[in-house]
Structures are given as structure tokens and as C-alpha cells.
N, C-alpha and C positions, 0 to 999 in steps of 0.2 A: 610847050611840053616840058621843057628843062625848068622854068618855075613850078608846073606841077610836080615834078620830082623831085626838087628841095625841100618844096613844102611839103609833102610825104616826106619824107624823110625826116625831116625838124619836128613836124608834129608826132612822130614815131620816136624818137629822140628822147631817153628817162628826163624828166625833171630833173635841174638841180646838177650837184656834183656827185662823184663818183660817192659811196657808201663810207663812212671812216672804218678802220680798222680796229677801234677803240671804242669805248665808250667809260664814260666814269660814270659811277652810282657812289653816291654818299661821299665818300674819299677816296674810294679801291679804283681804280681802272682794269676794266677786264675786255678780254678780247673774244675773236667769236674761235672754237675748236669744235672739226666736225671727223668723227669719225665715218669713213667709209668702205663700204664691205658689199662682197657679194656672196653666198654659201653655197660650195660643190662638194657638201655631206651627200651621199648615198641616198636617193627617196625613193620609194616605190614606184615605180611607174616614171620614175624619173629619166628625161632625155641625156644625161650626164652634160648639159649645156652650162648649169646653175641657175642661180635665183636673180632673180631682178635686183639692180641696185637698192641700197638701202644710206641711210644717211642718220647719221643722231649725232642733233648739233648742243652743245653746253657755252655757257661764259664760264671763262676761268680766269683767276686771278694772275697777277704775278708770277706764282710759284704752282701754278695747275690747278689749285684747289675749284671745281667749281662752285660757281652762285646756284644754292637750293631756290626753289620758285620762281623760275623764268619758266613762261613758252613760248612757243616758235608758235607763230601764226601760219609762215611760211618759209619754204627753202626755195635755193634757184640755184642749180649747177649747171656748168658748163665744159665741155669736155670737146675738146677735137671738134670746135664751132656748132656744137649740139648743144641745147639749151632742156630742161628738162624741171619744172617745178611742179611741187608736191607740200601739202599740208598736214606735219607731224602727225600721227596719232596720241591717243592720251596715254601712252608710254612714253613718248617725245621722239621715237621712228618716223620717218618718212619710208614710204616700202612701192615697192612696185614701178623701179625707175627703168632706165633704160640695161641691156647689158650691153656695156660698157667693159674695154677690157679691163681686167687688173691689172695692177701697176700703172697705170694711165693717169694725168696730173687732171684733178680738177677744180676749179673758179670757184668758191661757194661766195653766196650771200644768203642773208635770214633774217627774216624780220622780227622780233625780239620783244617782248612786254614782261617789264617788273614794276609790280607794286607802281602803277599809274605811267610809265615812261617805256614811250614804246620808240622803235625805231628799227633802220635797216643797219644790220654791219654783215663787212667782209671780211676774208682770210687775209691775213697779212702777206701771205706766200698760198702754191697750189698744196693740195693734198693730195696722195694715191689714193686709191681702188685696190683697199686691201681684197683677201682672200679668205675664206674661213673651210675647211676642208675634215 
């Protein structure tokens, strides 16, 4: 039984090493920066609870600028041992996550394609669970 539960476990286990927190294109090295929010504007009908997480991730440069013509094929956040992925929209939103409090630190990784080079990256450090009101 303890070999079955190894090997579950190993075969469950991601490929590979953890995600870099970098990636270089051409010369520039950019990182992954993901904005995230939840909105407790006034709705009609609304429970006064807010809106489902939301996420909109970019590469940015050095200096924040980001890279025009990247998408996300996919996001994966993790919050207080919650794991929660979702596939941007053609605005580059991911919508409809968990609610999640604000201010709450979370994990991201995103899988990333520019011009032919695709790949996974992570946040260097967590980000909050802004609030929009």
C-alpha cells in the first residue's frame, strides 16, 4: 500500500523544476506581474459579497514597461492551500475565481506565448487580493 501511495503521489508530482521567475526574449528579461482584484461597486440585485476573483497577468520589463503581444493561455493561483485555474479572456482577464479575501497573499503562475516561445513563469514574491469599491 505505501508503494501505491508513492507512486501516486510521484506520478501526481509536476514535471520538471519549479517555474523560473524570468524569462529573456531577445535581450530584455521580463518577469511575470499580475494584477489582482475583486469589485464591491454597488449592483443591483447585488448580495453586497463582491465579484469573483479576477486576475490580468502582463511581462514587464526592468522598469515595468510591459511586453505588447503576449498571451496567457493559462493562470494557476494559489491562496491559503486553494489552487484555482482559469484561461484569460481575449482582454487578457481571467474572471470568475474563487472569493478569496482581500488582502490575502497569493502564488501565481501563467503560461505565456510570444512570437513562437512559449512557456510557464512565476511571481517572484506573493501578490494581494486588491479590492475595487
Amino acid at each position: 500500500m505505501r508503494i501505491f501511495l508513492l507512486l501516486a503521489v510521484l506520478w501526481a508530482w509536476p514535471a520538471g523544476a519549479e517555474p523560473p521567475d524570468q524569462v529573456k526574449l531577445g535581450s530584455t528579461p521580463y518577469r511575470l506581474q499580475v494584477f489582482a482584484w475583486r469589485d464591491f461597486m454597488p449592483q443591483i440585485g447585488g448580495d453586497g459579497s463582491g465579484s469573483p476573483l479576477m486576475l490580468t497577468p502582463s511581462l514587464v520589463d526592468k522598469g515595468g514597461q510591459p511586453l505588447a503581444g503576449v498571451a496567457f493561455k493559462e493562470i494557476v493561483a494559489i491562496c491559503e492551500g486553494q489552487e484555482w485555474r482559469a484561461v484569460p479572456d481575449s482582454g487578457g482577464t481571467a474572471r470568475g475565481g474563487p472569493k478569496w479575501p482581500t488582502g490575502a497573499s497569493l502564488m501565481v503562475q501563467a503560461h505565456y506565448s510570444y512570437k513562437g516561445k512559449d512557456g510557464w513563469l512565476r511571481l517572484a514574491r506573493p501578490t494581494g487580493i486588491g479590492r475595487t469599491e
